[in-house]
N, C-alpha and C positions, 0 to 999 in steps of 0.2 A: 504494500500500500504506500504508494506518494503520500507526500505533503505538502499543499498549499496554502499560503497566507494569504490572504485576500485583504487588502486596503480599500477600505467604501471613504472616500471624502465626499463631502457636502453638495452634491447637487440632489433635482429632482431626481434623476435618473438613479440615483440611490438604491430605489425599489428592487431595480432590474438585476441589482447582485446577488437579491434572495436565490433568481432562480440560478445566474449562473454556478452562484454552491450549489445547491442543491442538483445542476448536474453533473458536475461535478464528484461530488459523494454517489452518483447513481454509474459514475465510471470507478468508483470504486478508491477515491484517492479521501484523506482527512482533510479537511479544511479547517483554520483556526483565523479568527477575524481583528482586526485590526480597523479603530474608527477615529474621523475626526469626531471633534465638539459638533462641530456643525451636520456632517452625517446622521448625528442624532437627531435630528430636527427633522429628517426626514424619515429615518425607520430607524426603530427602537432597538438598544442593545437588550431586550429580552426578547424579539426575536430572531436573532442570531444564536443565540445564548441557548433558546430550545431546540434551533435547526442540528448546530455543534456540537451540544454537550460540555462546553469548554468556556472561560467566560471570555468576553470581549474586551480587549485591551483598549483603555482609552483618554488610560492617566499614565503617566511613568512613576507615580508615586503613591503609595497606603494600600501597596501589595505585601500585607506579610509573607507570604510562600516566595514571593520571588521581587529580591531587590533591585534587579535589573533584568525589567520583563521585555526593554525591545532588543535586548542582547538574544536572550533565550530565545522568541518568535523569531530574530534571524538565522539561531545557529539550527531552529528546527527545523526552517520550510527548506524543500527540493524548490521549488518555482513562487516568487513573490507575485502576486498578479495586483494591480491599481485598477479598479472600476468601480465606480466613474474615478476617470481622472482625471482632477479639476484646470483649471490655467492656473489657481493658486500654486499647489502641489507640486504641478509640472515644474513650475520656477521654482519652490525649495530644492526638488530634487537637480536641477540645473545647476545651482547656486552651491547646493552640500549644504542647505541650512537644515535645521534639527531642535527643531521649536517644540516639537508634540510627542505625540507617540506614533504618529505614524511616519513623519519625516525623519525620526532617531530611526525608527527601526528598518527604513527602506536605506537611509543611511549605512548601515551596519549591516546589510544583506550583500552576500558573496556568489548567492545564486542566482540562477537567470531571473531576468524583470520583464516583467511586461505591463504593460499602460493603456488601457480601453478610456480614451477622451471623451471626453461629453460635455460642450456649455454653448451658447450663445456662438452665434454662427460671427459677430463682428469678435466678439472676442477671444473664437479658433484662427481669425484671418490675421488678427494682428500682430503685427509683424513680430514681435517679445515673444508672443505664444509660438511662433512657426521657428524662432532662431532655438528658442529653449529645447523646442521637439527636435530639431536638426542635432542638438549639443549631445540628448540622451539616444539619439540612432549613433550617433559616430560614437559612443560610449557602451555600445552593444545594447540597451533598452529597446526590446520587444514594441513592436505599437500595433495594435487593432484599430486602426484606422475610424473614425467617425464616418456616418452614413446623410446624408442629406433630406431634407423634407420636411414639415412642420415641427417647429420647434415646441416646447413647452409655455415657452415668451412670448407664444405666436407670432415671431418671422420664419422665415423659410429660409433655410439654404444650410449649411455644413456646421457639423457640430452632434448631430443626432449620434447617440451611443451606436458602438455597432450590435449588431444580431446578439442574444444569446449565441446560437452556435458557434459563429464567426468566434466569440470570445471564448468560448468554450473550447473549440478546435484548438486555437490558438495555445491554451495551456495545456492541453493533451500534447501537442506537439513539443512542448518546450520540456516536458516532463520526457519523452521519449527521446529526448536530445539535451542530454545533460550541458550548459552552458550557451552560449553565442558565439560560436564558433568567427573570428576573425580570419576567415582563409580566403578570403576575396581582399585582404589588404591590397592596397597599390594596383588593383586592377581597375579597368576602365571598362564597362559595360553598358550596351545599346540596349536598348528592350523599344521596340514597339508597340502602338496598344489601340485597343480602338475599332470603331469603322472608321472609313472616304467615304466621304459624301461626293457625288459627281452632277453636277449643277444642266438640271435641265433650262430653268429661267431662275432671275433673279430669287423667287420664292419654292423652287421644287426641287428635289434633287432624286439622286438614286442613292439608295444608302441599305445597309441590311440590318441585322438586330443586335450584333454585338455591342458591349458596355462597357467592356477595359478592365473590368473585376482581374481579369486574371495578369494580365501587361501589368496592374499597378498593384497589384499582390507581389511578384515577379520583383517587381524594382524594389519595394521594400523588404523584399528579405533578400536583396543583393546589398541595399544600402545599411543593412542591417551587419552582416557581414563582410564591412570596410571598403564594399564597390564604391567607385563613383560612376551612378549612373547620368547615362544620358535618355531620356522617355522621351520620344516621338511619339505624340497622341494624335490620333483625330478626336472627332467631337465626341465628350463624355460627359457624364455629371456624376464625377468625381475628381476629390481635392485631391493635385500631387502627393505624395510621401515626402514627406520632410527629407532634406538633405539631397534630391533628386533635381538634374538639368531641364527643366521642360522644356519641350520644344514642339508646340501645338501646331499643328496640321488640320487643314480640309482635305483636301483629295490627294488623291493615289498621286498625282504627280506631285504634288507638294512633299508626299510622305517619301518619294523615292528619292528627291535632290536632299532632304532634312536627312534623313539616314546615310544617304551617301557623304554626306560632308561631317557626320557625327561618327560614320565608322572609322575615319581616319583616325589612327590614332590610339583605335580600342581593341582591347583584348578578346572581347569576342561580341555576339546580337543574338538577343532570343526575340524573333521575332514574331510574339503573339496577335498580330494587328489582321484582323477582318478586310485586307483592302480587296475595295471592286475591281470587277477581273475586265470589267467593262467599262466607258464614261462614254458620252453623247460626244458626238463628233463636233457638233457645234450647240454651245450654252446659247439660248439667246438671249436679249439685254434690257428684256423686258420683260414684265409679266403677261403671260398667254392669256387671252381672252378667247374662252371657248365659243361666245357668243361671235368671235368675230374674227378668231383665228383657229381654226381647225388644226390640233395635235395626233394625226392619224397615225405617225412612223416618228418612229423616236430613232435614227441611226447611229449606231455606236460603233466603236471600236475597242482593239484591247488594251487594257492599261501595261504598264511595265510591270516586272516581275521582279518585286522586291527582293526576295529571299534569293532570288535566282545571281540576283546582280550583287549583292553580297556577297554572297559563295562565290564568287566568279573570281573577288577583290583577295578572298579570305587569308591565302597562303597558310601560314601554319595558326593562322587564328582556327577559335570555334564559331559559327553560328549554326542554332536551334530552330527549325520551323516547326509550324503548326498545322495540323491536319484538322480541318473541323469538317464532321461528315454524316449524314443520317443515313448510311449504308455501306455497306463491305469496306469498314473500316480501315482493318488491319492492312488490305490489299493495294487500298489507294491510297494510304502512308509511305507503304515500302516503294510503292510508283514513285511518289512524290519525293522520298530519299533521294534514287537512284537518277528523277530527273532533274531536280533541282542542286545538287552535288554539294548540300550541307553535310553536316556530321550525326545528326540526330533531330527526328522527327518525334513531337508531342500530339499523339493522334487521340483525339474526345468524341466518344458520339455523340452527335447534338440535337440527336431524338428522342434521346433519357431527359425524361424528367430533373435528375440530379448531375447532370451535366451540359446541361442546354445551355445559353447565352444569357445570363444575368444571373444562374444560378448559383448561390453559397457553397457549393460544394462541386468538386470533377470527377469523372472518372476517366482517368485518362491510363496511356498504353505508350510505355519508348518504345523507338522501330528505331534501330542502327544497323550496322553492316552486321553486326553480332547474332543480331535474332530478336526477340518483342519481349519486355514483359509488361506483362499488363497489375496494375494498383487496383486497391480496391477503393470505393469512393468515399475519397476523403472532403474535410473542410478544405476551402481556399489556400488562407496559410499555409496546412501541411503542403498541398499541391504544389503550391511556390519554394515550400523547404526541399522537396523532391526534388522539380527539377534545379533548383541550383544547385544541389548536390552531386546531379549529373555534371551539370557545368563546372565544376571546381575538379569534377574527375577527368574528366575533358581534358581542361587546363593543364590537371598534373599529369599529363599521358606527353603534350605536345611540350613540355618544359624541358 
C-alpha cells in the first residue's frame, strides 16, 4: 500500500479532494490530509478525519504525540499531491516560504509533488502565477493542469480544477514512478498539437475534432522532465504548460514553416497534431452569401506532410508520429512507419469511446521497426509519461 499526502488549500474547489481521496483509497493507496486555515472554511477537518481515520494536520503546534508533525507527514508520504492549489500556495512553494502547516510540510517533502491548480481564470493568467508554475516545473513539481469553463466567480475561461480522474491518474502514475525523473535535461523538444483549420471564407473553414489534450499533456511531462519544449499549436482551448515555447498556428501551412524553423536545433518532434490532409485551393475574401453566391465544389488540394518532412531533416534525431484511426489500426500504423520514415508510431483508435478526440484517457499501441505493443487504457498523464519514456529510450539508443 502507497502513501499519499494530500494538501487541500483554500478554495471553492476544496470539495473536489473529498473525492479525489476517496479514489484514491478505492486504488488501494493510504491517504493522510494536510489543510490550510482557510481550507476549513470550505470543508471541515471532520470530514477528512472520518474518510482517513487519521487526524488532519492543521497547526504545527498542541500535538502531544508528535512534536514535529510536518517532519513526520513528509518522511511518511511516497507522493505529496496539492488540490486545489491555490496562487497563494503556488508562490510559498516558489518562494520556500513555510508559514503553516502545509507550506512547512511540502517544504520538507523529498518525494514526488504534484499541484492540481484551481482559482480565478485572471488570477491563473497573471503573469507571478505562470512564472511561479514555470519555477516548480523546472524544479521537477508535477502539474494537473486547470481545465477551462465557468468558473465559481462566474467568469469563464482557465482556472477550472482538472477532472477527478485526470488528478487521480496523475498520482497513480507518480506512485508507479518513484520520483521526477530529470532525463530530458539539456534537451530540446518539438511537440505539435492540435487541429489546421483550412479557410474556406473569411468565416468557415475545414477543421476536424481534435483538442490538443494529448500534444499538451506530451509537452508537460517533457517540461516536467528538464525538456525545453517548443509547442506548435493550432486552435485549442487550452492554456500552455508552464515553462513551454508556444508557437500558435492556423493551418497546415503555417504549422509546417513553425515546425520547420522550431526543429532546427532540437533533439527530437513528437508530432501529435491533427493537421488537414487537404485545404481549399482558393480561401475566398469574403463571406459566401448563399443567397447570392452558390458554394457547389469546394476544390482542394493536398496539404504538406508534416511528419514526413521532419523525418526527411531528422538525421540521427528522433521524431514520433501519430496514427489516429477508427479501423485496422495496427496495419495503417506500421504503413504509416515505413512510409513516413520516422522512428516510432503512436497509433489510438479513435472509435473507442476512451480514446477518441477530447477524451481523458488513450489507448494507445507503439509500432517501431521492432514489433507493436499495445497499453492498456490509461489516464492522459500516464499516456504522456509513456510515450516520453519511449522518447528518452530513443535518445539513449542514438547517443
Amino acid at each position: 500500500m502507497s502513501r499519499v499526502a494530500l494538501f487541500v488549500t483554500g478554495g471553492i474547489a476544496a470539495y473536489k479532494a473529498c473525492e479525489v481521496m476517496r479514489d484514491l483509497q478505492k486504488a488501494g493507496h493510504e491517504v493522510r490530509v494536510a489543510m490550510t486555515q482557510d481550507a476549513t472554511r470550505f470543508v471541515g477537518e471532520p470530514t477528512f478525519e472520518a474518510l482517513t481515520h487519521h487526524p488532519v494536520l492543521t497547526d504545527l503546534y498542541g500535538q502531544p504525540d508528535d512534536p514535529i508533525p510536518h517532519i513526520s507527514l513528509s518522511e511518511w508520504a511516497d507522493v505529496a499531491l496539492v488540490c486545489p492549489a491555490t496562487a497563494n500556495v503556488m508562490a510559498k512553494m516558489a518562494a520556500g516560504i513555510a508559514d503553516d502547516a502545509v507550506s512547512s510540510t511540502l517544504l520538507a517533502c523529498d518525494c514526488p509533488v504534484l499541484a492540481a491548480p484551481a482559482m480565478n481564470v485572471r488570477m491563473w493568467r497573471n503573469p507571478a502565477t505562470q512564472a511561479n508554475v514555470a519555477t516548480l516545473q523546472a524544479r521537477g513539481i508535477g502539474f494537473v493542469m486547470p481545465g477551462s469553463g465557468l468558473l465559481a466567480c462566474g467568469d469563464v475561461g482557465e482556472g477550472k480544477l482538472a477532472t477527478v480522474e485526470e488528478i487521480v491518474g496523475a498520482t497513480l502514475g507518480a506512485l508507479a514512478r518513484p520520483g521526477h525523473a530529470r532525463d530530458l535535461e539539456g534537451r530540446v523538444v518539438l511537440v505539435n498539437a492540435g487541429p489546421t483549420r483550412e479557410a474556406i471564407d473569411p468565416v468557415r473553414f475545414i477543421a476536424n475534432a481534435s483538442t490538443g489534450k494529448m500534444g499538451y499533456a506530451i509537452a508537460a511531462e517533457a517540461v516536467a522532465r528538464g525538456a525545453q519544449v517548443r509547442l506548435v499549436s493550432g486552435p485549442v482551448s487550452l492554456d500552455a504548460p508552464g515553462g513551454v515555447e508556444l508557437v500558435p498556428v492556423v493551418s497546415a501551412a503555417q504549422m509546417l514553416d513553425a515546425c520547420l524553423v522550431a526543429f532546427e536545433g532540437a533533439d527530437a518532434a513528437i508530432c501529435t497534431a491533427a493537421v488537414a490532409d487537404y485545404t481549399p485551393r482558393q480561401a475566398f475574401d469574403h463571406k459566401m452569401k448563399k443567397s447570392v453566391e452558390r458554394l457547389d465544389v469546394i476544390e482542394l488540394v493536398e496539404t504538406a506532410d508534416i511528419l514526413a518532412a521532419l523525418s526527411e531533416r531528422k538525421g540521427r534525431r528522433v521524431v514520433v508520429g501519430f496514427a489516429a484511426e477508427t479501423n485496422d489500426l495496427i496495419s495503417y500504423a506500421q504503413a504509416k512507419l515505413e512510409r513516413k520514415g520516422c522512428d516510432l508510431i503512436v497509433a489510438n483508435d479513435v472509435s473507442r469511446s476512451d480514446s477518441t478526440f477530447g477524451a481523458d484517457t488513450s489507448r494507445i499501441a507503439f509500432v517501431d521497426a521492432g514489433g507493436v505493443e499495445q497499453l492498456d487504457t490509461l489516464p492522459l498523464p500516464q499516456v504522456a509519461e509513456r510515450i516520453v519514456d519511449r522518447l528518452v529510450a530513443l535518445l539513449g539508443e542514438r547517443a
